[in-house]
PLY file of the C-alpha trace (Angstrom):
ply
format ascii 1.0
element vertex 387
property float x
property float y
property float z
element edge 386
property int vertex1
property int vertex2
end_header
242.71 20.52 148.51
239.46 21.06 150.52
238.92 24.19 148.15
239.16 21.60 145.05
236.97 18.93 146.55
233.97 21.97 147.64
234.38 22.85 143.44
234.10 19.26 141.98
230.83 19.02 144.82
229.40 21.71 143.32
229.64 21.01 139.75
228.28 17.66 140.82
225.42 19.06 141.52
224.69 21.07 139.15
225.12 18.45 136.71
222.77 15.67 138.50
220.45 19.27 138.26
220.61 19.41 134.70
220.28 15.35 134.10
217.51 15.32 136.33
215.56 18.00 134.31
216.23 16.63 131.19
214.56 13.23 131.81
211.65 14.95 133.34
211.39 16.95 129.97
211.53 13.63 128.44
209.30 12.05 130.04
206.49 14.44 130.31
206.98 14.07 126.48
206.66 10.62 125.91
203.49 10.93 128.62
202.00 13.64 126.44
202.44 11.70 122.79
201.23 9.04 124.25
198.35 10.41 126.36
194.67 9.29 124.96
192.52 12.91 124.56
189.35 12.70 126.31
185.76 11.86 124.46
185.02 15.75 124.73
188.80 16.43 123.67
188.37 13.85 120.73
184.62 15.58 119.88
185.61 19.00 119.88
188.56 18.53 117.52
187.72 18.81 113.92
190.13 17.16 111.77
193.24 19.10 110.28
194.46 17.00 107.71
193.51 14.59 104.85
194.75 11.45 106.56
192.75 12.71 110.06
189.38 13.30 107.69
190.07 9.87 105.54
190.05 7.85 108.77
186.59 10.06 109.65
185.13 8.91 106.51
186.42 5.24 106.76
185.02 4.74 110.40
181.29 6.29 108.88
181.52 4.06 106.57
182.14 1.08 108.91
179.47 2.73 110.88
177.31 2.26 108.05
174.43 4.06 108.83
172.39 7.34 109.62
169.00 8.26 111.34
167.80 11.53 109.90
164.16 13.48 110.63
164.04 16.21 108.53
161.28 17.81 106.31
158.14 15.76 105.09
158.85 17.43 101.75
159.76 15.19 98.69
161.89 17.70 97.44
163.96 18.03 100.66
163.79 14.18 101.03
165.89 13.70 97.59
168.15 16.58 98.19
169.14 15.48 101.89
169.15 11.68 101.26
169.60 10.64 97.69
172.32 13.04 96.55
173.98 12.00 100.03
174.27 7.96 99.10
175.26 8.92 95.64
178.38 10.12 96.94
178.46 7.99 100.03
176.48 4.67 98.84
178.60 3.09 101.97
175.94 4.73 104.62
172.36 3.85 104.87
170.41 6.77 105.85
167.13 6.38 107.40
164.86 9.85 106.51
161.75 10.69 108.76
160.26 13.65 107.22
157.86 15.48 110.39
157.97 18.84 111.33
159.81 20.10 113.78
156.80 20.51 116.26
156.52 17.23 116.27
159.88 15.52 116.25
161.49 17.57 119.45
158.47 17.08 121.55
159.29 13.03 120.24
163.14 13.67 121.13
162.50 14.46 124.16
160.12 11.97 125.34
162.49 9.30 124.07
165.88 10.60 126.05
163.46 10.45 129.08
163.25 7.28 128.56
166.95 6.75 127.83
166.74 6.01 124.00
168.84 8.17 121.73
167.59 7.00 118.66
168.51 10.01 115.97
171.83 11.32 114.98
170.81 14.33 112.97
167.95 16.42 112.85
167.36 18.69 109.05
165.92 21.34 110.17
166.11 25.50 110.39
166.19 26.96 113.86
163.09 27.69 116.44
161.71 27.38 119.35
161.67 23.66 120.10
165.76 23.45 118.61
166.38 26.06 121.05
164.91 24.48 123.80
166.73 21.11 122.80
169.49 22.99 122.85
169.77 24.47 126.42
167.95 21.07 127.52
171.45 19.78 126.56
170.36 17.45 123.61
172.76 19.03 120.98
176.44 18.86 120.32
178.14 21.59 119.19
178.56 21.59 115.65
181.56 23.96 114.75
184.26 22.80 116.05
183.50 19.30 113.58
184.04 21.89 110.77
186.38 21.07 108.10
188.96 23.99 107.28
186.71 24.92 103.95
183.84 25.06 105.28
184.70 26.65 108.48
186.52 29.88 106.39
184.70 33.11 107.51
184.56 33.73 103.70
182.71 31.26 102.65
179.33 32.51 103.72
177.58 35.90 103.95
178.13 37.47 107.34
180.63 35.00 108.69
180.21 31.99 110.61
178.24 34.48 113.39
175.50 34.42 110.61
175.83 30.86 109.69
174.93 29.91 113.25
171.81 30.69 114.83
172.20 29.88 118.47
173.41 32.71 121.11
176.66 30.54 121.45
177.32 30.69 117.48
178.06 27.05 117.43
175.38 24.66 117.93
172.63 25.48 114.30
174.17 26.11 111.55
171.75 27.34 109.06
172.88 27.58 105.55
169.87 28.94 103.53
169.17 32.87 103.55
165.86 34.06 101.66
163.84 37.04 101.91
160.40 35.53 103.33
157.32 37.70 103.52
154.92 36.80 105.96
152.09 36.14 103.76
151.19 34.53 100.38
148.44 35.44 97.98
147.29 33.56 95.09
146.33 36.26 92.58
144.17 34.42 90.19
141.51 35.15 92.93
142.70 38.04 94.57
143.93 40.82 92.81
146.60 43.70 93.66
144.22 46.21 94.20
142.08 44.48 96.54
145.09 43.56 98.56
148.54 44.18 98.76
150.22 44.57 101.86
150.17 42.42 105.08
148.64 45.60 106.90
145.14 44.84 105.49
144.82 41.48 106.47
142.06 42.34 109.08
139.82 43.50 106.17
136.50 42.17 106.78
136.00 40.81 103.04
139.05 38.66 103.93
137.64 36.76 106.94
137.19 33.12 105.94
139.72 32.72 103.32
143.28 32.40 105.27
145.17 29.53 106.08
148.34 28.92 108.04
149.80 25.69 109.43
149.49 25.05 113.26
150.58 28.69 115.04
152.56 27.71 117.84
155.38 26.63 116.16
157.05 26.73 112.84
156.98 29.11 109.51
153.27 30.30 110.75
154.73 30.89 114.11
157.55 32.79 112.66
155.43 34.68 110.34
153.01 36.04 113.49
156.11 37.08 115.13
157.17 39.41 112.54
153.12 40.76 111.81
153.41 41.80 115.52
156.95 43.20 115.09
155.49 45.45 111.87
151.70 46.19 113.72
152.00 45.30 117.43
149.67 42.47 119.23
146.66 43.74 118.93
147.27 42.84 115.23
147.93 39.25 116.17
144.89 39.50 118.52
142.41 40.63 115.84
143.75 38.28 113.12
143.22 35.10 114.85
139.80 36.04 116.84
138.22 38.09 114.07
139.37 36.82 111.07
138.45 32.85 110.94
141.50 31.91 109.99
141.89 28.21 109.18
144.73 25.75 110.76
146.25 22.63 109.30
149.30 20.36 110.07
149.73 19.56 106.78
152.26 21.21 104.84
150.79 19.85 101.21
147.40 20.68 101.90
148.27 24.21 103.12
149.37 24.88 99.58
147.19 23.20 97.75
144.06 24.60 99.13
145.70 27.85 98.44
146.77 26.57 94.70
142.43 25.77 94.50
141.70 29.08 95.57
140.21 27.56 98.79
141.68 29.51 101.14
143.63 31.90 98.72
145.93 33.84 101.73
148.60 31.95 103.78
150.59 32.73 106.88
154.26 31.15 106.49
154.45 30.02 103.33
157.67 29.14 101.17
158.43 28.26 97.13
159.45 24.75 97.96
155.88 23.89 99.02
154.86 24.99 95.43
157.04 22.63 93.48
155.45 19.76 93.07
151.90 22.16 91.52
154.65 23.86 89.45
155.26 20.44 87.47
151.51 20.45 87.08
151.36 23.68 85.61
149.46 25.09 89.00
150.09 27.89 91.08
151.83 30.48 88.62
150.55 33.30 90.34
151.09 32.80 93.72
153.02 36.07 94.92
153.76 37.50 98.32
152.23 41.01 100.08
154.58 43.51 100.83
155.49 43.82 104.80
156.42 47.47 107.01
159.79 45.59 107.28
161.46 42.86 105.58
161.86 39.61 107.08
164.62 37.27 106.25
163.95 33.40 106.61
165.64 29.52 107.27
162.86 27.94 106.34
164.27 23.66 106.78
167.64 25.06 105.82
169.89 23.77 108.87
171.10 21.21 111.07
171.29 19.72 114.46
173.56 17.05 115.70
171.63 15.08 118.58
174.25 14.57 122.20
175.28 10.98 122.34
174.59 10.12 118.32
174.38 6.49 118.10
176.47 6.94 114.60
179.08 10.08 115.41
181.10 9.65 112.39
178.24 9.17 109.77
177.26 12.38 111.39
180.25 14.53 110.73
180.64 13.14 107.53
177.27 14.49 106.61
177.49 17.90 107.83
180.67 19.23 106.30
179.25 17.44 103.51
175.75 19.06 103.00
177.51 22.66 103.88
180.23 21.73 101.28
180.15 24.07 98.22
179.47 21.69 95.50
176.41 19.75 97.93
175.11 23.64 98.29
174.62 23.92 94.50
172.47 20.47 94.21
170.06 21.26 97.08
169.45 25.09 97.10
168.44 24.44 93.42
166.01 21.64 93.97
164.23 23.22 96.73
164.74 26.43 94.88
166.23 28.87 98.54
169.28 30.55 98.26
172.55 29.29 99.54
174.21 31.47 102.57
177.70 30.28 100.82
179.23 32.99 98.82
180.48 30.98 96.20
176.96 29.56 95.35
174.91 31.99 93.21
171.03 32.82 93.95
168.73 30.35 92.92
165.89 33.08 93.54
167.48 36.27 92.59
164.08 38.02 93.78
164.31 36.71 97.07
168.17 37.17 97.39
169.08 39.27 100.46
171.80 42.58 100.04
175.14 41.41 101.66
175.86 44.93 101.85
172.58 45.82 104.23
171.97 43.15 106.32
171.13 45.35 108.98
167.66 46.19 107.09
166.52 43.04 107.08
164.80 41.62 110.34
165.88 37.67 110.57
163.72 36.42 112.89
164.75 32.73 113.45
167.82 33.60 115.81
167.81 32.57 118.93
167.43 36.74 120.52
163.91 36.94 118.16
162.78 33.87 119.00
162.77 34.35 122.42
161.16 38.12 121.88
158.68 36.72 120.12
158.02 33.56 122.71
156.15 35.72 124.96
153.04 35.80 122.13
152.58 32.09 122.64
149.79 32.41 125.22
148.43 35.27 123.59
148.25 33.19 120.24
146.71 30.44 121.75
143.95 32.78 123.85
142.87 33.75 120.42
142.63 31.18 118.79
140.11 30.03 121.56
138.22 33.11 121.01
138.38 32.54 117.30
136.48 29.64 116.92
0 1
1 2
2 3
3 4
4 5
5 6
6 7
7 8
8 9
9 10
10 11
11 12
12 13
13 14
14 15
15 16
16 17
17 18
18 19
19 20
20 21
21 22
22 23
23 24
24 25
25 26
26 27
27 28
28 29
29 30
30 31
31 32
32 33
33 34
34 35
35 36
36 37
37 38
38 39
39 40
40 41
41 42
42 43
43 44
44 45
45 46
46 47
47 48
48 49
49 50
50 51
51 52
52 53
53 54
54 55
55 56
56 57
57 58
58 59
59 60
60 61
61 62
62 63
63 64
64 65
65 66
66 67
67 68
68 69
69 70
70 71
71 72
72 73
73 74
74 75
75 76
76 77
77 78
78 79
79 80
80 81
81 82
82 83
83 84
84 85
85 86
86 87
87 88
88 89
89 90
90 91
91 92
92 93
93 94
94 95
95 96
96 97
97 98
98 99
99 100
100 101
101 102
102 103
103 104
104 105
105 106
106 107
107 108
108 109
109 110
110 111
111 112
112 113
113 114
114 115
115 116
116 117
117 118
118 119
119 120
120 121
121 122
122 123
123 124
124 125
125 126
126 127
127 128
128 129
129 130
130 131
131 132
132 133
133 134
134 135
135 136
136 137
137 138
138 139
139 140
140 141
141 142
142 143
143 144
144 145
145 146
146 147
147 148
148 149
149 150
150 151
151 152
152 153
153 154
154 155
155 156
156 157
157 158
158 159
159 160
160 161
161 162
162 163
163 164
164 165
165 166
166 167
167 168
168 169
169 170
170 171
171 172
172 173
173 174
174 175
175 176
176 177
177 178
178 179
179 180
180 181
181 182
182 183
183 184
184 185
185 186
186 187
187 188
188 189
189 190
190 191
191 192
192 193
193 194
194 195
195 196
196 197
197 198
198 199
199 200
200 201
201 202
202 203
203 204
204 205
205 206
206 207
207 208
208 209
209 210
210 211
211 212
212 213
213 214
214 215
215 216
216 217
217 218
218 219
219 220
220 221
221 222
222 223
223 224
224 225
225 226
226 227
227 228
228 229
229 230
230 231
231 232
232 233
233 234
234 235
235 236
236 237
237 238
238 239
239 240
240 241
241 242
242 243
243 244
244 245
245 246
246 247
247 248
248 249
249 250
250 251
251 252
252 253
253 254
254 255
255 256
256 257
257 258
258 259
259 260
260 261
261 262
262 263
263 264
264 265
265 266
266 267
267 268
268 269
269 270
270 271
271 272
272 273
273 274
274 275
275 276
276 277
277 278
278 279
279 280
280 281
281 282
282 283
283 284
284 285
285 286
286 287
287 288
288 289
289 290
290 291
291 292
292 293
293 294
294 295
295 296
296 297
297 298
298 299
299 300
300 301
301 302
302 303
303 304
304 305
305 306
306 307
307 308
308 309
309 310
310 311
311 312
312 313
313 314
314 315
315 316
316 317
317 318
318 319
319 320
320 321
321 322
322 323
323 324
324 325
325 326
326 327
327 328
328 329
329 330
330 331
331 332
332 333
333 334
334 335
335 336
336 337
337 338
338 339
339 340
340 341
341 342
342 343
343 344
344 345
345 346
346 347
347 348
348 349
349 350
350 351
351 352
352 353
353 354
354 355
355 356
356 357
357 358
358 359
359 360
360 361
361 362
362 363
363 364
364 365
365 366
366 367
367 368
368 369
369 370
370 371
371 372
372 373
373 374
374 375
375 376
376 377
377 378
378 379
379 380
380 381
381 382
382 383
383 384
384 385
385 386
């Protein structure tokens, strides 16, 4: 009898055991399907479906809006804003075109003063991004990225390439062009007087180059990679020696080089020479050959500001300008190449090798940036000297 009663205890137990676990089970699964993610949880997770992405799109749309700086370029202007509201007409988008000199140095006074005014900035990557970056004014951008666009395949060297940053997440930058370091307008200069970047301290030459403001930007860029090819000294003599004109102006840059004003120009790209193109101008604008061959951006990227006063607009727009079919519009109107695999060369000349992208020095990554940071101070000494 007692032996019977001691039996029927313990099954007892172990059956209240197994109830008990059961409704825990349960109910840490109702608790977890019902459990809201957190804002970082919610940011970090790109959708994974069609009905995830439609309600994306539908909430942009009720969001109705987008603040955009970008390139003062007419040419990137209609590729980044009108070919967006053709397929979105739902979302305003409100285009500042400034360099990028300008509008971080803008960003940054403004969160000082608590405004965050811009969702997006259309841009490549450099020094000012960077420093926005680790300032903690960007939000990661790829883990927003749709499935398509987020395949490894899709672009040349992977989505390491397509990203610019150290973390690989933050600048995507989806244009890839070979860009020499100088221009040369040959209807006043002619191969044999010059014809690499190497003789650029040539005394007949002094007076008649132009580059846009040196701290920052394509000129910036391009002195980074003369001192990579020559050394500092190089830099040194260029700027002190050589009376090299500056302007802010990304028009007149190429149009006094177009006039044969200044006929030699420091970081200098095709897009610049579109609108003289249409005129029937600047046909024989070529570029000098360099020790080693640099790879550009140029405005080919973007940014997504912390704390975007329209989140959804935002995400909407990225995965749609790095879409495939948005890639073929804009690389041909401002006439760069795609990174995207699946988008052929607009520029075969400038197209880079796939196969030896080791060659190629691409100096707007976040390592060569910061190697070439450290001639700042010795640009700016001689460009005192200079004048």
């Amino acid at each position: 009898m007692i032996g019977d009663m001691n039996l029927r205890k313990t099954w007892f137990v172990i059956i209240s055991t197994l109830i008990l676990a059961v409704s825990a089970a349960q109910a840490a699964d109702v608790r977890a399907k019902g459990a809201k993610p957190s804002p970082a949880q919610t940011k970090a997770k790109a959708p994974s479906d069609a009905g995830e992405w439609k309600k994306v799109v539908e909430a942009a749309k009720r969001e109705g809006r987008l603040v955009i700086s970008g390139s003062p370029s007419e040419e990137w202007r209609k590729s980044l804003v009108d070919l967006f509201i053709q397929e979105y007409p739902e979302i305003t988008v409100e285009y500042t075109g400034m360099n990028a000199r300008d509008f971080w140095p803008r960003v940054r006074q403004e969160r000082e003063l608590g405004k965050k005014l811009w969702d997006l900035r259309a841009g490549g990557a450099d020094l000012d991004a960077y420093g926005a970056k680790r300032e903690g004014y960007l939000e990661p951008i790829r883990p927003l990225l749709l499935p398509e666009i987020a395949d490894e395949s899709r672009w040349i060297g992977g989505l390491n390439l397509l990203f610019y940053d150290k973390e690989k997440k933050f600048i995507p930058c989806y244009t890839i062009y070979i860009q020499r370091t100088t221009a040369v307008n040959r209807d006043f200069i002619n191969e044999t007087e010059l014809k690499s970047s190497g003789q650029l301290l040539d005394p007949k030459f002094r007076g008649r180059i132009v580059i846009q403001t040196p701290t920052g930007g394509a000129s910036f860029q391009a002195l980074g990679n003369l001192a990579f090819m020559y050394g500092q000294n190089f830099i040194c003599d260029l700027l002190s020696r050589q009376n090299v004109v500056v302007t802010n102006d990304n028009r007149q840059q190429a149009e006094w080089m177009v006039r044969g004003k200044y006929p030699i120009t420091l970081g200098f790209n095709e897009t610049q020479l579109i609108p003289f193109h249409r005129q029937g101008l600047g046909r024989n604008i070529t570029k000098l050959e360099d020790k080693v061959t640099p790879v550009a951006k140029g405005f080919g990227g973007i940014s997504l500001l912390k704390d975007a006063p329209h989140p959804n607009a935002a995400r909407v727009y990225i995965n749609w300008l790095l879409s495939q079919k948005t890639q073929l519009k804009v690389t041909k109107n401002v006439m760069l190449n795609s990174l995207r695999t699946d988008v052929p060369p607009v520029d075969k000349g400038t197209a880079v090798d796939p196969a030896h992208l080791g060659d190629y020095r691409i100096y707007s990554t976040e390592e060569n940036m910061e190697h070439d940071s450290h001639l700042l101070p010795l640009i700016r000494e001689s460009m005192k000297s200079g004048t």
